[in-house]
N, C-alpha and C positions, 0 to 999 in steps of 0.2 A: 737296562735290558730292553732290547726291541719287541715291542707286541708281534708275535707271529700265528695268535689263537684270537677270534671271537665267538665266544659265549651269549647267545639272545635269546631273551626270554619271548615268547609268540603273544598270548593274550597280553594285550594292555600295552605292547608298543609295535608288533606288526601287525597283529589282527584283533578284532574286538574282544572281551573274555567268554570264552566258549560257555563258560555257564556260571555265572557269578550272582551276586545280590541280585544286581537290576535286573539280569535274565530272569529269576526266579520269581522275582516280585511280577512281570508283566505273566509269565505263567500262570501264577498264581490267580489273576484278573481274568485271564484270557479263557480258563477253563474252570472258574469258578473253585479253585480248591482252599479251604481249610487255611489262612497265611502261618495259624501258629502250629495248626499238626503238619502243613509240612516242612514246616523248618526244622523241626523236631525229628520227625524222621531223615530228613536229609543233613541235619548237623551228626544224625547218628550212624548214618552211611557212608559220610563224604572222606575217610580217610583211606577205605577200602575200596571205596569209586575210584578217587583219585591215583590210590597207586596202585591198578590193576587186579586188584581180589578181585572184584565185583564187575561182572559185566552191567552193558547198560541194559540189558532186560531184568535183571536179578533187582537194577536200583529204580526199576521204575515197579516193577514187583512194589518192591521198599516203601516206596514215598507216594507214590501215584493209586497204582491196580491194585491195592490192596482191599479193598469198595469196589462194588458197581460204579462206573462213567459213563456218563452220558458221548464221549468222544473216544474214539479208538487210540491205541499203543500209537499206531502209525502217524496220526494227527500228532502227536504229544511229542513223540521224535521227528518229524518236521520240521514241528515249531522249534526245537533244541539246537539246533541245526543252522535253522535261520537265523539265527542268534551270531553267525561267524561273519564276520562282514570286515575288509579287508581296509586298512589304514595306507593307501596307496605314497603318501611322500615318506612315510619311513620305509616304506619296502623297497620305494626306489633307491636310496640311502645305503639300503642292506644289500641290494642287489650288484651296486656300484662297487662295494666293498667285492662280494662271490664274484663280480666279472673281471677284477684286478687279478685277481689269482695270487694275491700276496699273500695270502691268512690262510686257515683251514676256521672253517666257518661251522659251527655246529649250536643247536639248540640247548636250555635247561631249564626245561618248562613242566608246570603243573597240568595236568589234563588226563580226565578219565581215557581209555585206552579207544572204544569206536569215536567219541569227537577227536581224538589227535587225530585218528588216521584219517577223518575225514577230512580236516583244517590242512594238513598236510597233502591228498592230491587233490581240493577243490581251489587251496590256494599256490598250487607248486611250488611247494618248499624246498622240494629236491633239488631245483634249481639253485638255491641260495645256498642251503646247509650238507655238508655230509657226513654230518652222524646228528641224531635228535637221541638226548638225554630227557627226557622223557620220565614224570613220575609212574603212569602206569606199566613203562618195558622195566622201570627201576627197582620197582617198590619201596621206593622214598621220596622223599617231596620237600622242596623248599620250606622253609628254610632251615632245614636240618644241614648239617654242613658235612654230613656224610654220601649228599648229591655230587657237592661240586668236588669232594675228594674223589668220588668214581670217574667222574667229568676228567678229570687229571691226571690218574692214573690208567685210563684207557687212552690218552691221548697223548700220554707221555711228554706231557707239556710242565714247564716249572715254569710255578703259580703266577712269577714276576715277569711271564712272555704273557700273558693270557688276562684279555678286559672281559668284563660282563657288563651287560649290559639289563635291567630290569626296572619296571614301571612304581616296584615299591621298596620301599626303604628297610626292611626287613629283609629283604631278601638280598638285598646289595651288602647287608652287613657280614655275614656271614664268609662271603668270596674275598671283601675286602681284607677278614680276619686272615684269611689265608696267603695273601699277599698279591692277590691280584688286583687291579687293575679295575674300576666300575664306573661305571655311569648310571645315576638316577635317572632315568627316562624324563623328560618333560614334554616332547614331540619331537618332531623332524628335526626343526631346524636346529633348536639347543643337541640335538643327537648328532648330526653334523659337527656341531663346532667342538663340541666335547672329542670325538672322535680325532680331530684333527689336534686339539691340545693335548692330546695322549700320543701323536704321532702318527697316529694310523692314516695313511692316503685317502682321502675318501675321492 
């Protein structure tokens, strides 16, 4: 069956991860906070972060402003912010695929609900995708394998038309369970040749 869907995950192979380990660890340096309270609190938030319970004032509430700071809300979502920085040869890769116009191109990515939206028009994604599966619009989150069933069932795609694409191996297990189609991210270039021994034009 011919691929006529791709599925990509955004942090960790088109853009950096909007707030992961290493984000957290330089926060944590950057504004002098607590590394084991707020891991603690943020292991204790982050499923509700993630799939939109929780806005981002509620999880800086959480894990941050809980205490007096010597640095404002505003400084700290900034920094959060800046953390998005853009992986430009696999976007040009993903972009080549959205200007063919063969595919219907859509995201299924983990991310709190104000950093998607922000990752999304600071790096115009609309250009690339049009539908973003999304843990915080979902309220589910990789690698639950009842994302990429919603993913499929909105898009009325069978499983065997449709590649995903993801930076971790956990999360490519679950689509492949399903019968699609995946690529382990390793960077551009392996993302290219993968893409083309799956058939798809790049």
């Amino acid at each position: 069956m011919a691929i006529t869907t791709v599925f990509c995950d955004i942090g960790g192979v088109l853009l950096t991860n909007g707030w992961d380990h290493d984000s957290r660890r330089l926060a944590v340096e950057r504004f002098g906070l607590d590394p084991q309270e707020f891991a603690q609190r943020h292991d204790a938030t982050m499923a509700d972060f993630d799939c939109g319970r929780m806005t981002l004032d509620r999880y800086l509430d959480a894990t941050v402003f809980h205490a007096p700071r010597p640095f404002s809300r505003d400084d700290f979502k900034a920094f959060m912010f800046a953390q998005s920085r853009p992986y430009t040869e696999s976007l040009a890769v993903v972009r080549r695929l959205a200007d063919s116009g063969r595919y219907l191109m859509a995201t299924v990515n983990n991310e709190s609900r104000e950093l998607n939206d922000y990752r999304i028009a600071q790096f115009r994604l609309r250009e690339l995708f049009s539908l973003f599966f999304s843990s915080c619009y979902l309220g589910v989150r990789k690698p639950d394998a009842a994302i990429y069933r919603l993913a499929l069932d909105v898009t009325q795609r069978a499983p065997g038309e449709c590649l995903f694409v993801d930076d971790r191996e956990p999360n490519v297990e679950p689509a492949r369970a399903l019968g699609m189609t995946v690529i382990h991210y390793t960077g551009a270039d392996q993302l290219a040749r993968e893409l083309e021994r799956a058939g798809v034009t790049v």
